[in-house]
Residue, then its C-alpha position, 0 to 999 in steps of 0.5 A: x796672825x801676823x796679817x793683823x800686826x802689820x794691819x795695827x801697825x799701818x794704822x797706827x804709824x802716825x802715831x809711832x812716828x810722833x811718838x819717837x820723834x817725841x822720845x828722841x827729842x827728849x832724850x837728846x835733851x838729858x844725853x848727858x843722863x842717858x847710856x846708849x842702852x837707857x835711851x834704847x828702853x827710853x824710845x821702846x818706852x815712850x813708842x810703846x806707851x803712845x801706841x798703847x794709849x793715844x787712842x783711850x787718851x783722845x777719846x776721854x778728851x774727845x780729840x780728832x785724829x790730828x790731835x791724836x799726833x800731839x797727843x802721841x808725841x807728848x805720850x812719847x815723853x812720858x814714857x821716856x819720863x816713865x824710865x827714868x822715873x824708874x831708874x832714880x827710884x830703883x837708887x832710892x826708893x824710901x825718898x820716892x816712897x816719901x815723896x809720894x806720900x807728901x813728907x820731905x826725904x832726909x838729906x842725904x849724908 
């Protein structure tokens, strides 16, 4: 069992490696907005989001292997993005539900 999780992990680490230095870098961006444990999710996030998806990503898209790192990498973002997206929402999320159906959130008092 674990023999097919190191196996996984092997081939894909590429695409871990870009995407951490994808994560990292955005997270060193927004430092200010971040606590050591949210920039940990942060980079667990955004790794796990790329390893879940560059795959199904480049072959929608028809990429090669090579631009499956880029791919990786800027999956890597979005799943910073996917945590503090998350955690806004978590503060308020009647003006995140308004957002989404496209009416302008009150202003805040």
């Amino acid at each position: 069992m674990l023999d097919h999780l190191w196996t996984m992990l092997a081939a894909k680490s590429s695409t871990i490696v870009a995407a951490s230095v994808g994560a990292v870098i955005s997270i060193l961006l927004n430092l200010r907005d971040h606590s050591f444990l949210t920039a940990t999710i942060s980079l667990i996030a955004g790794v796990f989001v790329a390893y879940v998806a560059t795959e199904p990503v480049s072959v929608l898209f028809g990429l090669n292997d090579t631009a499956g790192n880029a791919v990786a990498g800027a999956l890597g973002v979005a799943g910073r993005n996917l945590i503090i997206w998350l955690r806004e929402s978590s503060k308020d999320p009647v003006s995140i539900v308004l957002r989404l159906l496209g009416r302008k959130p009150p202003p805040a008092n």
